[in-house]
N, CA, C and O of each residue as an XYZ file, in Angstrom:
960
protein
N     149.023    156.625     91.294
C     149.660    155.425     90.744
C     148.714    154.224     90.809
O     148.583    153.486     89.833
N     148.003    154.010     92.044
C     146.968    153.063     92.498
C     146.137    153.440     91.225
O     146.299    152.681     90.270
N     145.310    154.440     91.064
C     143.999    154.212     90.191
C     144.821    154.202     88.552
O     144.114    153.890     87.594
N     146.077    154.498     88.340
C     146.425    154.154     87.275
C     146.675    152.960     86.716
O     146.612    152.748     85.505
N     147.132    151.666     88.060
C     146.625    150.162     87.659
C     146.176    149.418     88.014
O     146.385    148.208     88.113
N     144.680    150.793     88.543
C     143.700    149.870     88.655
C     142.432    150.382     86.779
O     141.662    149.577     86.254
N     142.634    151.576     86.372
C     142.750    151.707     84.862
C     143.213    150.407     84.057
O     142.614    149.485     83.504
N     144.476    150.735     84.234
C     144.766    149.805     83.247
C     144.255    147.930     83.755
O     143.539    147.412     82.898
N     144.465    147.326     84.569
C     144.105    146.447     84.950
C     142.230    146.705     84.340
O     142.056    145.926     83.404
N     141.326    147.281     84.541
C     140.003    147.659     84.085
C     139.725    147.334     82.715
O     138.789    146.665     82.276
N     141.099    148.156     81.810
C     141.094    147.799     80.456
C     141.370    146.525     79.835
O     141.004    146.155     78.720
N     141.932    146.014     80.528
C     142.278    144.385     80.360
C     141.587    143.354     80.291
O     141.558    142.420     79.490
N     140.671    143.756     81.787
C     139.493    142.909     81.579
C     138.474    143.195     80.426
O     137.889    142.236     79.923
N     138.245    144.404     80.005
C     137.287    145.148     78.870
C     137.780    144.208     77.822
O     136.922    143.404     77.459
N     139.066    144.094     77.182
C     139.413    144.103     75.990
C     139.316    142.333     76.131
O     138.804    141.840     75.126
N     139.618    141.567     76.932
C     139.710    140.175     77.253
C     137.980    140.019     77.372
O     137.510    138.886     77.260
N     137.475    140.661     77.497
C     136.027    140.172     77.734
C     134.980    140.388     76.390
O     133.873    139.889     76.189
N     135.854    141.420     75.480
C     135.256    141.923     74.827
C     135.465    140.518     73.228
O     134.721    140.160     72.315
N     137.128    140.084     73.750
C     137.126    139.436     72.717
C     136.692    138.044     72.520
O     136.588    137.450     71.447
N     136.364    137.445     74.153
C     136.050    136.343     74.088
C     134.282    136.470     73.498
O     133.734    135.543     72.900
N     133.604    137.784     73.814
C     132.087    137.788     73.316
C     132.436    137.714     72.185
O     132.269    136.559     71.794
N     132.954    138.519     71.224
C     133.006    138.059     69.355
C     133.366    136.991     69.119
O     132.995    136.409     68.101
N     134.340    136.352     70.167
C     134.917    134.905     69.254
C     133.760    134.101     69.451
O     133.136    133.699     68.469
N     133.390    133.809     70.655
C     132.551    133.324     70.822
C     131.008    133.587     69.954
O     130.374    132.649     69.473
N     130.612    134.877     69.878
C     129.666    134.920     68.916
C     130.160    134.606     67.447
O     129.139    134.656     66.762
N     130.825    134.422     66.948
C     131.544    134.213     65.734
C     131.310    132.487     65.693
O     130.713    131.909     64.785
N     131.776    131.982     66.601
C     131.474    130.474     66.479
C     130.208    130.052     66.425
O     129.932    129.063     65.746
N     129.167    130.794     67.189
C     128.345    130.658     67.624
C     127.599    130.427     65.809
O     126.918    129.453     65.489
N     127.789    131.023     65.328
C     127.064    132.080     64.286
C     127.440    131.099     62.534
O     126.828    130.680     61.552
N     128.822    131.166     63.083
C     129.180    129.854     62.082
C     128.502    128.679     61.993
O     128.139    128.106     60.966
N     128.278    128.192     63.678
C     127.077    126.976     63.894
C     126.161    126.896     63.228
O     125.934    126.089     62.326
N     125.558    127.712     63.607
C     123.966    127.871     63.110
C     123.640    128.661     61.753
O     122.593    129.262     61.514
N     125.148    128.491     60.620
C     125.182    127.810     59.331
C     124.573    126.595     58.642
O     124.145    126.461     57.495
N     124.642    125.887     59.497
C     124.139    124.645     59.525
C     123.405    123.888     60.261
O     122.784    122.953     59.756
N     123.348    124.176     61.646
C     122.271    123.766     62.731
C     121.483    124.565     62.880
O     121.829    125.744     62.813
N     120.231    124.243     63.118
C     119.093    125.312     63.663
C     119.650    126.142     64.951
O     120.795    125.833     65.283
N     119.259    126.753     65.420
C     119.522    126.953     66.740
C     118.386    126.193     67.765
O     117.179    126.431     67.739
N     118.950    125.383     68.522
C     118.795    124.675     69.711
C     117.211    125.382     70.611
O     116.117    124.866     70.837
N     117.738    126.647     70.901
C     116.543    127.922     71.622
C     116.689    129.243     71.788
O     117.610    129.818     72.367
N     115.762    129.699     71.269
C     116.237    131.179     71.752
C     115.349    131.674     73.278
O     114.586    131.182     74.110
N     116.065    133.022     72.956
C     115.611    134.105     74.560
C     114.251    134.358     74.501
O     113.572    134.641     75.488
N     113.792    134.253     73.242
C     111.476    134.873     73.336
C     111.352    133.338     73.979
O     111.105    133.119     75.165
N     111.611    132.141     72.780
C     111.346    130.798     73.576
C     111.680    130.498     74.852
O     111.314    129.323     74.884
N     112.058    130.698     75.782
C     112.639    130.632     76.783
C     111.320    130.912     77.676
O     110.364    130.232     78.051
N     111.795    132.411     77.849
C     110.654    133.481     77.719
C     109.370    133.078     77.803
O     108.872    133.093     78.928
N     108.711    132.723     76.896
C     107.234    132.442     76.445
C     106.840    130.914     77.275
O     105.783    130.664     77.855
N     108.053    130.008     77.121
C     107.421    128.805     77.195
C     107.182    128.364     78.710
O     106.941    127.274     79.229
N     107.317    129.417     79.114
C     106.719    129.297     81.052
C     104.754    129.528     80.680
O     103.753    129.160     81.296
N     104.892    130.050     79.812
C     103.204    130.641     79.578
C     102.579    129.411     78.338
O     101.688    128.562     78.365
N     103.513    129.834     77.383
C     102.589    128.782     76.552
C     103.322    127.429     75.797
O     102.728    126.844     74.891
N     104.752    126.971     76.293
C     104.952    125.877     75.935
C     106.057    126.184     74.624
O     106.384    127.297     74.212
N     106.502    124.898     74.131
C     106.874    125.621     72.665
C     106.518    124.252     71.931
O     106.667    123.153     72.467
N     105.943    124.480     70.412
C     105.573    124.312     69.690
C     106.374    124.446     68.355
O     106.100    125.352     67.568
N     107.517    123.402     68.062
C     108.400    123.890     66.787
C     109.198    122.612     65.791
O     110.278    122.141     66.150
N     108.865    122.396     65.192
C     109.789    121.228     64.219
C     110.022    122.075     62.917
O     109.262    122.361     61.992
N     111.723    122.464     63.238
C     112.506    122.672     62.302
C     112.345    121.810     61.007
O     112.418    120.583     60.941
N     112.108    122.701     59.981
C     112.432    121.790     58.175
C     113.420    122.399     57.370
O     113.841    123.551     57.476
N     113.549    122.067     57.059
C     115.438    122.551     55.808
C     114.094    122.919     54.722
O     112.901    122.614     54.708
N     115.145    123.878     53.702
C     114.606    124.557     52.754
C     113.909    124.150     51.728
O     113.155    124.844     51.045
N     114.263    122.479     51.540
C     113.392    121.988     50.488
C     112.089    121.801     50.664
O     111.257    121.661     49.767
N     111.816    121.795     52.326
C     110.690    121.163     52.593
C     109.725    122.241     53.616
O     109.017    121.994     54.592
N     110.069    123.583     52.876
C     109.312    124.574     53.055
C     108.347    124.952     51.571
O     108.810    124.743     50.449
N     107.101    125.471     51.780
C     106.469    126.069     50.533
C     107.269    127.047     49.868
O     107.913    127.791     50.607
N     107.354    127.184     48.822
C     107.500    128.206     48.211
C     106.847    129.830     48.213
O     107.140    130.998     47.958
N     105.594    128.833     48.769
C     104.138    130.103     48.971
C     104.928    131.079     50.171
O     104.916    132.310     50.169
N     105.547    130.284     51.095
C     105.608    130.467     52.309
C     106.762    131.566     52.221
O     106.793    132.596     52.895
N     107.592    131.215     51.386
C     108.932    132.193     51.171
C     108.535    133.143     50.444
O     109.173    134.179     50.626
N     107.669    133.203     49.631
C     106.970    134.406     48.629
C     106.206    135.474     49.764
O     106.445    136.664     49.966
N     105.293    134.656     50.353
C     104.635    135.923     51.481
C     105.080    136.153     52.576
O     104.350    136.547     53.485
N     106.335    135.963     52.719
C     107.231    136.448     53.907
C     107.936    137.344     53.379
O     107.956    138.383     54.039
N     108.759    137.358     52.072
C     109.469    138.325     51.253
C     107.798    139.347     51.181
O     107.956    140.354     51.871
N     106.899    139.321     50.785
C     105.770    139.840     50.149
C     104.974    141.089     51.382
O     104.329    142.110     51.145
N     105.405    140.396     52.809
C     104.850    141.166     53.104
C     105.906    141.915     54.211
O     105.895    143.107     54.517
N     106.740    140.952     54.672
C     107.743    141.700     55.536
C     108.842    142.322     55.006
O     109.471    143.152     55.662
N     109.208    141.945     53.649
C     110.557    142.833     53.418
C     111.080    142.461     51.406
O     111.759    141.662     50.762
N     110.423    143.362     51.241
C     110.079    143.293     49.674
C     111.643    143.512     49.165
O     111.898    142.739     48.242
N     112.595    144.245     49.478
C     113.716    144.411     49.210
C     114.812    143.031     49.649
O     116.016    143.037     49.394
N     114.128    141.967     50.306
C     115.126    141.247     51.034
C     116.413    140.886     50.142
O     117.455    140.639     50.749
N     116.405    140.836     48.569
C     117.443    139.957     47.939
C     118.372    141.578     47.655
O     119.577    141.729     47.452
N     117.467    142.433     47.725
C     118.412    143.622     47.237
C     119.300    144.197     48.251
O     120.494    144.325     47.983
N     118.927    144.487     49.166
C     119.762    145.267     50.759
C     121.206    143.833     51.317
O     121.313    142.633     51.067
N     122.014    144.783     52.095
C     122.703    144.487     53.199
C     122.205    143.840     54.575
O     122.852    143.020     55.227
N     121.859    143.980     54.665
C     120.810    143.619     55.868
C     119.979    144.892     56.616
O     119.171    144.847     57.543
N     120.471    145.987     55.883
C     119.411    147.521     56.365
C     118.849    148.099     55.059
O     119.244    148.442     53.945
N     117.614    148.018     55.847
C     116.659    148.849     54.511
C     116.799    150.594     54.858
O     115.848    151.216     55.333
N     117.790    151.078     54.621
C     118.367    152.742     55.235
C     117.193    153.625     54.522
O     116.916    154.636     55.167
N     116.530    153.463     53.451
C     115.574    154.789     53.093
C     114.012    153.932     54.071
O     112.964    154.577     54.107
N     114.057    152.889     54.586
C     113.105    152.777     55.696
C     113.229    152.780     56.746
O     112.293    152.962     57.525
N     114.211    152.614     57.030
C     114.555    153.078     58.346
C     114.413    154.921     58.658
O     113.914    155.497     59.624
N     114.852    155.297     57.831
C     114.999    156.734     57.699
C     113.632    157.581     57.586
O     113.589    158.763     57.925
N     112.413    156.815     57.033
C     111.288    157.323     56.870
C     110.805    156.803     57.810
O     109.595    157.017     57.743
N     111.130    156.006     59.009
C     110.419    155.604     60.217
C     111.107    156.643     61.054
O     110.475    156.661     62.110
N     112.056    157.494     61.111
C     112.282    157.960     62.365
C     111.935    159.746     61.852
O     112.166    160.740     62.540
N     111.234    159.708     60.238
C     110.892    161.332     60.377
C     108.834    161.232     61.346
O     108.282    160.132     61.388
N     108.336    162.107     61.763
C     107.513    162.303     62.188
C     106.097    162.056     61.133
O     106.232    162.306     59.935
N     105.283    161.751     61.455
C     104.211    161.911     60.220
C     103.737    163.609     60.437
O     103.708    164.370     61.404
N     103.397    163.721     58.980
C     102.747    165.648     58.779
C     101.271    165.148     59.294
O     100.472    164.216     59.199
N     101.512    166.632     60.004
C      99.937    166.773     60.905
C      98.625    166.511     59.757
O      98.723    166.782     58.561
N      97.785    166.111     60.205
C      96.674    165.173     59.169
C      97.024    164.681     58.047
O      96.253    165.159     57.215
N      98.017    163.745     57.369
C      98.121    162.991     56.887
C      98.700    161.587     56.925
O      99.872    161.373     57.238
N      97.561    160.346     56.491
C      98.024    159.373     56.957
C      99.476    158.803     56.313
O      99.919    159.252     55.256
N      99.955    158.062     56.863
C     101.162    157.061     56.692
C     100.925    156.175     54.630
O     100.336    155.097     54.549
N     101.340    156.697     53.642
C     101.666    155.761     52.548
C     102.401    154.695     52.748
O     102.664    153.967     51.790
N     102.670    154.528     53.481
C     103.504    152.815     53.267
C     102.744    152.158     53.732
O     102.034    152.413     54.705
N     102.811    150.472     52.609
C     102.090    149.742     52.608
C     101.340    149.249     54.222
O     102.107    149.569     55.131
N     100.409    148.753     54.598
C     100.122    147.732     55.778
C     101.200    146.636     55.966
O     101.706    145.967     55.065
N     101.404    146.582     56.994
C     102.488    145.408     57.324
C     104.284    145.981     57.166
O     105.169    145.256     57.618
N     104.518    146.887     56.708
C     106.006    147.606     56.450
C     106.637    147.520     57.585
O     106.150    147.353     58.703
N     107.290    147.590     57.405
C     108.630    148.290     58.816
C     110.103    148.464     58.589
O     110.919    148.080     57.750
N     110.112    149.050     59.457
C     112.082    149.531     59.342
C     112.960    148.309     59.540
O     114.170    148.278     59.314
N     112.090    147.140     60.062
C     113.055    146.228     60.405
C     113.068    145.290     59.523
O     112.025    144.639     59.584
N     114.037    144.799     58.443
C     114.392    143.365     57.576
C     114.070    142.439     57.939
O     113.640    142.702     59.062
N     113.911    141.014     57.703
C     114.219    139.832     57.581
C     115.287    139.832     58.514
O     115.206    139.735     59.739
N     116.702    139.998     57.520
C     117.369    139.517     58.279
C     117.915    140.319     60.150
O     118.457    139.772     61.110
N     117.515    141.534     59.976
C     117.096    142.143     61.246
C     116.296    141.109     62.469
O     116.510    140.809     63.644
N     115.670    140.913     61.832
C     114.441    140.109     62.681
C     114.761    138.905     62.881
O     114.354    138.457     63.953
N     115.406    138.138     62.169
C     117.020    136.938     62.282
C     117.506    137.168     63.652
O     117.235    136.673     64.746
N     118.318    138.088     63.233
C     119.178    138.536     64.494
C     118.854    138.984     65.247
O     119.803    139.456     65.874
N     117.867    139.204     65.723
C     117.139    139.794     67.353
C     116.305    138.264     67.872
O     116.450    137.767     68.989
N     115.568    137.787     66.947
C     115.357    136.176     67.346
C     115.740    135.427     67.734
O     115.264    134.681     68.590
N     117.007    135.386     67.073
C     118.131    134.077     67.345
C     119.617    134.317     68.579
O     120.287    133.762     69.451
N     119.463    135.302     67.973
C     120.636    136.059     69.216
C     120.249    136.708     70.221
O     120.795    136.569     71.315
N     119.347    137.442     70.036
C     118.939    138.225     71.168
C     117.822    138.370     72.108
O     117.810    137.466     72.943
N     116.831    139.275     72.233
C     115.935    139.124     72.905
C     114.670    140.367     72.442
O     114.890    141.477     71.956
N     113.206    139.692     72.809
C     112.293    140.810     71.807
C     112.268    142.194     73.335
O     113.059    142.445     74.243
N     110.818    142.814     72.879
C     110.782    144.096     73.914
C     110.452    145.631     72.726
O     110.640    145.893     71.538
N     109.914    146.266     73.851
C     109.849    147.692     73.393
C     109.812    148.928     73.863
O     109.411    150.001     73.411
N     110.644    148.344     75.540
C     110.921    149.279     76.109
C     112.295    149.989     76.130
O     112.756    150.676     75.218
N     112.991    149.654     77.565
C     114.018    151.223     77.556
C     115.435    149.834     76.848
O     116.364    150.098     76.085
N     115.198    148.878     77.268
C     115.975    147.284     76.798
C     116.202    147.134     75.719
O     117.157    146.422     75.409
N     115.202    147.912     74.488
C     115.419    147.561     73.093
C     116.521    148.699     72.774
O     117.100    148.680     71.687
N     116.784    149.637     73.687
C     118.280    150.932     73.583
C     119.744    149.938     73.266
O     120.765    149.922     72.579
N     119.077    149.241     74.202
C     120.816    148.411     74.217
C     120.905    147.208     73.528
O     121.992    146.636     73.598
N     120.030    146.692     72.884
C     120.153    146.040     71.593
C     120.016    146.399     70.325
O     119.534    145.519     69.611
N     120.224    147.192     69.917
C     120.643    148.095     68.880
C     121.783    147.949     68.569
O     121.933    147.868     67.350
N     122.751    147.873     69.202
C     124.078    147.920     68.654
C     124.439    146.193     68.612
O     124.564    145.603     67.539
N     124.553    145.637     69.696
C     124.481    144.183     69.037
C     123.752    143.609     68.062
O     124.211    142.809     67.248
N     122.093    144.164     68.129
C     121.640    144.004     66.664
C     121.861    144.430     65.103
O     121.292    144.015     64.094
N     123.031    145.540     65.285
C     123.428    145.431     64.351
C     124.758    144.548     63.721
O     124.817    144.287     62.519
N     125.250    144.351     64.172
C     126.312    143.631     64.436
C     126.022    141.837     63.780
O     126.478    141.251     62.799
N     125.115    141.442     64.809
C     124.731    140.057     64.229
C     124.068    140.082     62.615
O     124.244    139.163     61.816
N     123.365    141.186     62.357
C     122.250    141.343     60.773
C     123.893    141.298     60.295
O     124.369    140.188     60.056
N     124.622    142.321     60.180
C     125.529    142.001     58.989
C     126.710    140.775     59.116
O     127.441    140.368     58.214
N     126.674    140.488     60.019
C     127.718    138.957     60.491
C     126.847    137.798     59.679
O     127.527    137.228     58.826
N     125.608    137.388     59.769
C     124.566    136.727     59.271
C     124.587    137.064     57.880
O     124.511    136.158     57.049
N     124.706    138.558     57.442
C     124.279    138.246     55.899
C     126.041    137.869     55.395
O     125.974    137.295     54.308
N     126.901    137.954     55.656
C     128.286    137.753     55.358
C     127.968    136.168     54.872
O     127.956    135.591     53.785
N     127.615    135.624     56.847
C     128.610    134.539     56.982
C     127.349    133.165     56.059
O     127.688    132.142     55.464
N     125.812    133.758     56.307
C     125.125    132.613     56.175
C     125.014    132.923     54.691
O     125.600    132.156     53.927
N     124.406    133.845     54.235
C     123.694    134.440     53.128
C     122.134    134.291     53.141
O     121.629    133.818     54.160
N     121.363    134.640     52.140
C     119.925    134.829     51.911
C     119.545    133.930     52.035
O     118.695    133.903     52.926
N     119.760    132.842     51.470
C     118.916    131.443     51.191
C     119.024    130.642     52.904
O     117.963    130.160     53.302
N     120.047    130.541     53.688
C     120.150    130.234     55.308
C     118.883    131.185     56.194
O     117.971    130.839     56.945
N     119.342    132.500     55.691
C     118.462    133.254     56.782
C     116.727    133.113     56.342
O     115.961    132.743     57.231
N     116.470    133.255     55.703
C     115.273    132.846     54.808
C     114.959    131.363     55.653
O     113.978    131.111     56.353
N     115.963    130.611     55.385
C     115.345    129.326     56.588
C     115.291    129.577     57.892
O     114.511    128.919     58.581
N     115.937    130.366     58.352
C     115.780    129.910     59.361
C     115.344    131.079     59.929
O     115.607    131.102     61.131
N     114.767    132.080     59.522
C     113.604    133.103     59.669
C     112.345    132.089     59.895
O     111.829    132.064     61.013
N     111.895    131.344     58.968
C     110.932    130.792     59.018
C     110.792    129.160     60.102
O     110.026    128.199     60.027
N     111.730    129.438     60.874
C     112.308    127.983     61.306
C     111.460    128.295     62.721
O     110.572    127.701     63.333
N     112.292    129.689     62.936
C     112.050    130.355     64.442
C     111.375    131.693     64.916
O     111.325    132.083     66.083
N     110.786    132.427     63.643
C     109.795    133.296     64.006
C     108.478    132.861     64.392
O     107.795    132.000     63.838
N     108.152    133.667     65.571
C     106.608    133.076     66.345
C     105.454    133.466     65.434
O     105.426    134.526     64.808
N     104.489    132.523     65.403
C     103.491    132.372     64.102
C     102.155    132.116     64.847
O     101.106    131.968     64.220
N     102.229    132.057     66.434
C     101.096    131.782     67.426
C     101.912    131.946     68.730
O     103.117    132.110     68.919
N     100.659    131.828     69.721
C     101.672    131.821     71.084
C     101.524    130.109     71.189
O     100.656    129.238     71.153
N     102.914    130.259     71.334
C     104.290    129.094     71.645
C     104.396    128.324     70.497
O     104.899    127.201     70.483
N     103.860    128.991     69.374
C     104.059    128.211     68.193
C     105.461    128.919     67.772
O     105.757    130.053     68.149
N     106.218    128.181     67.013
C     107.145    128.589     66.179
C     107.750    128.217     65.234
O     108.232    127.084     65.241
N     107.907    129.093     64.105
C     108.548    127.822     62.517
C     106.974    127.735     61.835
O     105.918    127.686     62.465
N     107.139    127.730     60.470
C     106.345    126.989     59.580
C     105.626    126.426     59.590
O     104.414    126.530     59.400
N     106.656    125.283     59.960
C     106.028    123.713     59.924
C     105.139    123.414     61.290
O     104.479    122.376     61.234
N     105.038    124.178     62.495
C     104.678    123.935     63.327
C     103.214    124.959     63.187
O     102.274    124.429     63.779
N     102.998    125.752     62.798
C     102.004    126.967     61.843
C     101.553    125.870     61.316
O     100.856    125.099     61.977
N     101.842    125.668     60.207
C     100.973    125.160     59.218
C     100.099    123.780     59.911
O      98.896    123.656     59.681
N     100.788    122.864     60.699
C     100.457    121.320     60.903
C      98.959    122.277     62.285
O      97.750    122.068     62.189
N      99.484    123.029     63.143
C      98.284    123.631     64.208
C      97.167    124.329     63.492
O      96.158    124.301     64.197
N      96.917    125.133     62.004
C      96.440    125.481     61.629
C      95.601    125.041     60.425
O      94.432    125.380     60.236
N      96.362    124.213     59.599
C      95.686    123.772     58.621
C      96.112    122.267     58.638
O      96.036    121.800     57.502
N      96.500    121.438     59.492
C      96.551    120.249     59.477
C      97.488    119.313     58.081
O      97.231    118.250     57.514
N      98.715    120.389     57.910
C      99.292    120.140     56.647
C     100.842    120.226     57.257
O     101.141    120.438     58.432
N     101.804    119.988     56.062
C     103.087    120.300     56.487
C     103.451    121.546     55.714
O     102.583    121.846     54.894
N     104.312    122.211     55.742
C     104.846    123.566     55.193
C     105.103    123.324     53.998
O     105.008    124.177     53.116
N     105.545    121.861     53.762
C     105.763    122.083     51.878
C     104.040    122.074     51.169
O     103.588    122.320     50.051
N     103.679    121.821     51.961
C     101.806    121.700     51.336
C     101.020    122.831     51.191
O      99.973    122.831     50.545
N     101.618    124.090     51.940
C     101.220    125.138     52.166
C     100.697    126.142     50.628
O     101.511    126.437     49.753
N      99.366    126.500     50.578
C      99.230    127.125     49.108
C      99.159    128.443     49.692
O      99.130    128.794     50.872
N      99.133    129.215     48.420
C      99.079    131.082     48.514
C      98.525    131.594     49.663
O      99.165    132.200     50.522
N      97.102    131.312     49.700
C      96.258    131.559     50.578
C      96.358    131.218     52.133
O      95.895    131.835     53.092
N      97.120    130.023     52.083
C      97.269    129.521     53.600
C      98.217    130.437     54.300
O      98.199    131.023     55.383
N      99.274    130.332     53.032
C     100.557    131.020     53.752
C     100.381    132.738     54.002
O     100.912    133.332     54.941
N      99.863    133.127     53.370
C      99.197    134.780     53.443
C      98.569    134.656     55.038
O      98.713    135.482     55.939
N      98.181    133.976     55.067
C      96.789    133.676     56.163
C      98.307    133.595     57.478
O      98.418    134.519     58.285
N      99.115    132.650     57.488
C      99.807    132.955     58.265
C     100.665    134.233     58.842
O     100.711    134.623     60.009
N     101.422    134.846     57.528
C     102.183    135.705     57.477
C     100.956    136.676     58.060
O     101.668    137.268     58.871
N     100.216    137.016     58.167
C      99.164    138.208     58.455
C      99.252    137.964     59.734
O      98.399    138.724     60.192
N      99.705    137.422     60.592
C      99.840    137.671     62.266
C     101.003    137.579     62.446
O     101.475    136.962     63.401
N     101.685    138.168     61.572
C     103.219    138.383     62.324
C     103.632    139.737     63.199
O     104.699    140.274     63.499
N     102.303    139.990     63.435
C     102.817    141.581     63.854
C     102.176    141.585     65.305
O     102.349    142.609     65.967
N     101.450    140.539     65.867
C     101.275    139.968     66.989
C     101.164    138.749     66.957
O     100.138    138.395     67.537
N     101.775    137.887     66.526
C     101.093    136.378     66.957
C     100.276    136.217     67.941
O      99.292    135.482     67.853
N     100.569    136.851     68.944
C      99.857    135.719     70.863
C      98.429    136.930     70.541
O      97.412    136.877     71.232
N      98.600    137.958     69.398
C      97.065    138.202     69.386
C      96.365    138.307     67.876
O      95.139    138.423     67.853
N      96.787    138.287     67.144
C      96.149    137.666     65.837
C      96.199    136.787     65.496
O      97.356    136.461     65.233
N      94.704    135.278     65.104
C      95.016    134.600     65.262
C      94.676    134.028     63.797
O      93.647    134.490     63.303
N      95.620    132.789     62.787
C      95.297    132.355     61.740
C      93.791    132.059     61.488
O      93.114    132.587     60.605
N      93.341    131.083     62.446
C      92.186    130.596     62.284
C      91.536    130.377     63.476
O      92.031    130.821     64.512
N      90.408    129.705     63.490
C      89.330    128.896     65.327
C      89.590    129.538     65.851
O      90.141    129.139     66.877
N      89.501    130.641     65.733
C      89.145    131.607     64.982
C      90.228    132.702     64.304
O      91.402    132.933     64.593
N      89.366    133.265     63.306
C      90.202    133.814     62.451
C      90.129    135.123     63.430
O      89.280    135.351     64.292
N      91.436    136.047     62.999
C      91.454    137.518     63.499
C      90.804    138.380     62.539
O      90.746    137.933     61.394
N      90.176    139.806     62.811
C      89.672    140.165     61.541
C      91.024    140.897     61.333
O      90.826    141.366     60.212
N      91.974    141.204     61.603
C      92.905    141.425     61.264
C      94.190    141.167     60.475
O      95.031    141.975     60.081
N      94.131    139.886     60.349
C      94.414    138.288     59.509
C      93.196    138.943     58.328
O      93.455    139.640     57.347
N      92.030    138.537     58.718
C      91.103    138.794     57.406
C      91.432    140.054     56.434
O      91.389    140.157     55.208
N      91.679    140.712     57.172
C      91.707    142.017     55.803
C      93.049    141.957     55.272
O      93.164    142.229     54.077
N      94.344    141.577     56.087
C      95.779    141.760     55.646
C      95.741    140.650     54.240
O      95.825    140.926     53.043
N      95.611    139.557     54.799
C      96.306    138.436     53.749
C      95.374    138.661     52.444
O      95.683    137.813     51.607
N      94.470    139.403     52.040
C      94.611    139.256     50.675
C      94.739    140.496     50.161
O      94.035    140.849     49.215
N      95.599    141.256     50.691
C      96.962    142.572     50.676
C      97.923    141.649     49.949
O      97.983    141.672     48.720
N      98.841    140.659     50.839
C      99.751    140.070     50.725
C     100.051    139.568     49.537
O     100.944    139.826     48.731
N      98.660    138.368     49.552
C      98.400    137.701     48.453
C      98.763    138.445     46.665
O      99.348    138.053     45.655
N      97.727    140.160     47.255
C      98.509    140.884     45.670
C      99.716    140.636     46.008
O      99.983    139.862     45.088
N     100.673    140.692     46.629
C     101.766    141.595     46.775
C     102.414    140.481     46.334
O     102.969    140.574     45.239
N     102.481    139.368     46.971
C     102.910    137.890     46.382
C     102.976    137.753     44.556
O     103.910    137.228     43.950
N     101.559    138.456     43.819
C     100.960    137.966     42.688
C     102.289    139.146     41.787
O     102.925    138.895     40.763
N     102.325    140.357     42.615
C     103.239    141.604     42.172
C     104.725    140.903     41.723
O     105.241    141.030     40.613
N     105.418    139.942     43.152
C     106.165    139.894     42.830
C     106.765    138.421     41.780
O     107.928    138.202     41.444
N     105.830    137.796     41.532
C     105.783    135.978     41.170
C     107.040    136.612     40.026
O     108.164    136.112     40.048
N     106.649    137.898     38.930
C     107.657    138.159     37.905
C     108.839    138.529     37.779
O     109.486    138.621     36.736
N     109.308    138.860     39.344
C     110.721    139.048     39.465
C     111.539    138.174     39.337
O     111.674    137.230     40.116
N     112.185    138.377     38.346
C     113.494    136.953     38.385
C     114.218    136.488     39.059
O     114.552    135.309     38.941
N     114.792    137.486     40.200
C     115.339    137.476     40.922
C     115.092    136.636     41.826
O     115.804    135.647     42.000
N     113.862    136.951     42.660
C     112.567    136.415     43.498
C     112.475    134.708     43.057
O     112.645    133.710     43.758
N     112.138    134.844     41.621
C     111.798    133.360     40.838
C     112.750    132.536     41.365
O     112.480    131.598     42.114
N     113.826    132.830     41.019
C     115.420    131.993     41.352
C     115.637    131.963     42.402
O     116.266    130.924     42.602
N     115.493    132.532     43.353
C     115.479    132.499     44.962
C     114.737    131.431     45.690
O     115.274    130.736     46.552
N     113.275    131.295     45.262
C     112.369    130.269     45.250
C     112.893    129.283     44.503
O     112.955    128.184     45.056
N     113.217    129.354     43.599
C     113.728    127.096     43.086
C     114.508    126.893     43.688
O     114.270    125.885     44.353
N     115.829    127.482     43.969
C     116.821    127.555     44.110
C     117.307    126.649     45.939
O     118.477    126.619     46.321
């Protein structure tokens, strides 16, 4: 009788705890519709080591360049998907055939835009046994985000708060440490030049010095940018 309410008493707290985390992430999420977010868990994180480095800009007063080689090189499908790219995801978890290399482009991955949203802003980075149990909250926030914000929000604020250097973060804080400009000033080339260390910031570096790794990617990108300038879709996304 005892462990039956102490069961049920167990479940109570589960279901009361469970609902104050959604409501609460639900508000949370609605917020930052419209507000940047304040800080996240990498910033936190990082800025015992290197500080943080970030001035938020609203969408007008981002490059265009900048939104072209972020779609261009991290997630070419961004206007088409849900927030899961499922035939890449799916070709990341088959094995590669013994001696042959990997066809997908340099720079690819299983993870979206707006994936990479929601582990930024909500959650926390990693690639150990920790990234098991964010999986399921990470999925959760990608499709809450593409519901509640849509493309044109996450798109900002992808670029608001993804790390672009160590303790740099955002665009505008990229562009002004690197090329002594603001993000709406940003041309093809600069912004390629950035986007090419997104796959380590704290070790590929834009410039003073350049990475050669940066060197060979961004004028990958740059095609990939030139590939997509004719999509209409893309076009309208950018004025818009």
């Amino acid at each position: 009788m005892q462990i039956k309410k102490l069961i049920k008493k167990l479940w109570k707290i589960i279901k009361v705890t469970l609902l104050t985390m959604f409501l609460s992430s639900l508000v949370y999420i609605i917020i930052c519709k419209w507000v940047f977010p304040p800080i996240t868990v990498t910033q936190m994180v990082d800025s015992y080591k290197y500080g943080i480095y970030q001035e938020n800009v609203n969408w007008n007063h981002i490059s265009s360049n900048a939104k072209l080689a972020a779609i261009a090189s991290e997630d070419q499908l961004f206007l088409e998907h849900s927030g899961f790219d499922w035939n890449a995801i799916e070709k990341s978890l088959k094995p590669p055939k013994k001696g042959r290399k990997s066809k997908r482009p340099p720079g690819s991955g299983a993870s979206t835009i707006t994936q990479q949203v929601a582990k930024n802003v909500f959650l926390w980075q990693g690639t150990g046994w920790t990234r098991y149990f964010r999986k399921l909250p990470e999925m959760y926030f990608t499709k809450m985000i593409e519901w509640v914000w849509g493309k044109k929000r996450i798109m900002e604020v992808y670029l608001n708060v993804i790390e672009m250097g160590p303790g740099v973060y955002g665009i505008e804080a990229a562009a002004q440490s690197n090329f002594g400009k603001k993000a709406a000033q940003l041309n093809a080339e600069q912004a390629a030049q950035i986007v090419a260390c997104f796959p380590n910031p704290k070790k590929f570096f834009v410039v003073h010095p350049q990475s050669r790794r940066v060197a060979w990617r961004y004028p990958q990108i740059i095609r990939e940018m030139n590939n997509l300038r004719d999509d209409e879709d893309i076009d309208d996304f950018l004025k818009n």
